[in-house]
C-alpha positions in Angstrom: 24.7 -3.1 -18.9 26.0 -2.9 -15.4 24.5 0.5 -13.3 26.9 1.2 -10.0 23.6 3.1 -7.8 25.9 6.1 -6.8 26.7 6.9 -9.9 23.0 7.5 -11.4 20.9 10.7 -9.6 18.4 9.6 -7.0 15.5 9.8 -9.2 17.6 7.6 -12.4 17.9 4.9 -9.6 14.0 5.2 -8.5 13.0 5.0 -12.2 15.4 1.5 -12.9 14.0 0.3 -10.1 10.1 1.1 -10.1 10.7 -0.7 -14.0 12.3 -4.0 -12.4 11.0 -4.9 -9.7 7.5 -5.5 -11.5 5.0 -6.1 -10.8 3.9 -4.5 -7.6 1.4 -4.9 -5.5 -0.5 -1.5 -4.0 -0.9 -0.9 -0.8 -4.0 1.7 -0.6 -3.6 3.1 3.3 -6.1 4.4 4.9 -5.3 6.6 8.0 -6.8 8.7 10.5 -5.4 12.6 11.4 -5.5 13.6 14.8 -8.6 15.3 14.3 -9.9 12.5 13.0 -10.1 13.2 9.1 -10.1 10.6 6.8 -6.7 9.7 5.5 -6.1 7.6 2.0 -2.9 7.2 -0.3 -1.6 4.4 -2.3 2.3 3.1 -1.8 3.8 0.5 -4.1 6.7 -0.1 -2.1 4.8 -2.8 -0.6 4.8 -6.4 0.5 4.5 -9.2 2.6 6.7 -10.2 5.9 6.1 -13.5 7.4 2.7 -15.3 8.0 3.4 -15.7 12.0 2.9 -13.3 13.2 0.8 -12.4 10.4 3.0 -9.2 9.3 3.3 -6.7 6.0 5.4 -4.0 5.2 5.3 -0.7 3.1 7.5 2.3 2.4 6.7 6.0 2.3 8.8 8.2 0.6 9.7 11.9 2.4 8.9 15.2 1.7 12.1 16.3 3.7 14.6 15.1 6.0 12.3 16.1 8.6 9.1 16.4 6.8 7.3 12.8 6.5 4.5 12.0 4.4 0.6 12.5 6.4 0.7 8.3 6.3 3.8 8.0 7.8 3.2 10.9 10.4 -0.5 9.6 11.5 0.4 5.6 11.9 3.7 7.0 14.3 1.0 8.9 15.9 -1.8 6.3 16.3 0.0 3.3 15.6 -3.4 2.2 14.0 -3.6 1.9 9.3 -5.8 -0.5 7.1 -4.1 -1.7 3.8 -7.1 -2.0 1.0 -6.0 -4.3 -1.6 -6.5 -2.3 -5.5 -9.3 -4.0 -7.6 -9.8 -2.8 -11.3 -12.6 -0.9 -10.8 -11.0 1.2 -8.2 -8.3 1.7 -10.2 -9.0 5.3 -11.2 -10.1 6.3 -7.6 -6.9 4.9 -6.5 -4.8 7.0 -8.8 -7.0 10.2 -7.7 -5.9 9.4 -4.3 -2.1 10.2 -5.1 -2.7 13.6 -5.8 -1.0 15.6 -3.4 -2.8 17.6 -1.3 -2.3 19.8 1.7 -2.3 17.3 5.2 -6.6 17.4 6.2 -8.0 16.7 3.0 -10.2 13.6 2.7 -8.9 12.1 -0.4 -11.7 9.7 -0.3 -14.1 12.1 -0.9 -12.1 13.9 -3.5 -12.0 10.4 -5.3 -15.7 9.7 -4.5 -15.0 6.9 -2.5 -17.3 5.3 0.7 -15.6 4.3 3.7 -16.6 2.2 6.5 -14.6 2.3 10.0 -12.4 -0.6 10.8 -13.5 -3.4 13.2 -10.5 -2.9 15.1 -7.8 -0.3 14.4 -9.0 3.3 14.4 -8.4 3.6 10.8 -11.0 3.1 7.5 -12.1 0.4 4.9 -12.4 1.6 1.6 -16.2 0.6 0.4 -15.7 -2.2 -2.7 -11.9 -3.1 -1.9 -11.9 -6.9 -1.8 -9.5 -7.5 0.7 -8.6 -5.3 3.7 -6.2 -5.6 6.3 -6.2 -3.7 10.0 -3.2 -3.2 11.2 -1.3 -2.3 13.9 2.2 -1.0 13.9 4.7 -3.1 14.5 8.1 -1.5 13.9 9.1 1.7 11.8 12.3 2.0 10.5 14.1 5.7 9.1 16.0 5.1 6.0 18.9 7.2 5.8 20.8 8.0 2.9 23.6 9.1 4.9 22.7 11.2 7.2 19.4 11.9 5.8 16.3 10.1 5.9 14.7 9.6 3.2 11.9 7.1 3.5 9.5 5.9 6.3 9.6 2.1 6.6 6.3 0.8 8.2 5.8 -2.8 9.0 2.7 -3.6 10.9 0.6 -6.8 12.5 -2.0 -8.0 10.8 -5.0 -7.7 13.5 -8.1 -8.5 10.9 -8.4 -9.6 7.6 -11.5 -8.7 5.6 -12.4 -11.1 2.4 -15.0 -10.4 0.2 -17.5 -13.7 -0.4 -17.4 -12.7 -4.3 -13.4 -13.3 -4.8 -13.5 -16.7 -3.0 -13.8 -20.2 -5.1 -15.8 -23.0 -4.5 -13.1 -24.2 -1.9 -13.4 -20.8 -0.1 -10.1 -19.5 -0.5 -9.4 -16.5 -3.0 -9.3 -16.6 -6.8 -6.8 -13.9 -8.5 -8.9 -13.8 -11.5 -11.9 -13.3 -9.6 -9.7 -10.7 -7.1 -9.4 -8.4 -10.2 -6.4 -6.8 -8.2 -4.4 -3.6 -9.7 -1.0 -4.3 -9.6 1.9 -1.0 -10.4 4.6 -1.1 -13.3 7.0 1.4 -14.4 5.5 5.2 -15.4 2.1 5.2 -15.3 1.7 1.9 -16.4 -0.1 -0.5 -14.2 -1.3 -4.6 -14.7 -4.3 -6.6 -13.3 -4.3 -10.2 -11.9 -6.6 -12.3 -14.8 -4.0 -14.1 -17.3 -2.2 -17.0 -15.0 -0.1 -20.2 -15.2 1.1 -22.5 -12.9 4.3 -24.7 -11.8 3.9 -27.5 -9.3 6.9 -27.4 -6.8 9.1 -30.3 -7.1 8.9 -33.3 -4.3 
């Protein structure tokens, strides 16, 4: 099967591509509002830039041309997010944090979660995430779909990096299987880091 993009509707293309390019990592985002109200939404549009500087990026989908998603709209404003790494037994606080919900409600507290306030950004750690990274904005970029943008592309500096002591080996660097993280498939169907193999590089 061979699928030209323009000739599928915008959500026929979303669906191919949320089923390919599997699996995904989930960027949980925690933000502040001007006010500052607690801010927390999972995107998993999401990945890793470069190492140096330490760098990530994520995408946030519109509401409107000129309407962008409470994420997008506080980090432009305050330049300041933390990106909570899923585990599995967040994973159904996570998914009550997509609802959507008018811009001011704590979705934390609808999903019963604990924060904690960043070391450094003005933005929140989600209590039993097992990695955490502050961030700073680095660059956003619009994407346009002609004239329209669609999307919010955030990629920001990594300014603190917060590992839990109970995913770490006895080397002290992370375990996946002891990381437990949530990763996102097609539909509502969703993976966790446990089952793994390995391949040595050659040379």
């Amino acid at each position: 099967m061979r699928i030209d993009p323009a000739s599928l509707s915008p959500s026929a293309v979303y669906y191919t591509l949320i089923s390919t390019l599997v699996p995904r990592p989930i960027a949980w985002v925690a933000t502040r509002e001007a006010d500052g109200a607690r801010n927390l939404a999972p995107f998993s549009f999401f990945s890793g830039v470069v190492g140096r500087p330490p760098t990530l990026c994520f995408s946030v989908g519109r509401r409107g041309p000129d309407t962008p998603k409470d994420t997008a709209r506080n980090i432009l404003r305050s330049r300041a997010f933390v990106v909570n790494i899923v585990p599995f037994a967040l994973a159904d606080a996570m998914v009550a944090t997509s609802a959507e919900v008018p811009a001011g409600v704590d979705e934390a507290t609808l999903a019963g979660l604990a924060t904690v306030p960043a070391a450094r950004v003005a933005a929140d750690r989600v209590v039993g995430s097992p990695v955490q990274y502050e961030c700073e904005l680095f660059q956003h970029v619009p994407i346009a779909d002609g004239e329209e943008i669609t999307a919010d592309l955030i990629i920001g500096r990594i300014v603190e990096i917060h590992v839990d002591d109970a995913v770490l080996d006895e080397r002290g660097r992370v375990d996946p299987r002891l990381l437990d993280a949530v990763g996102r498939m097609g539909g509502a169907a969703y993976c966790r880091t446990g089952e793994l193999f390995e391949r040595r590089r050659p040379g």
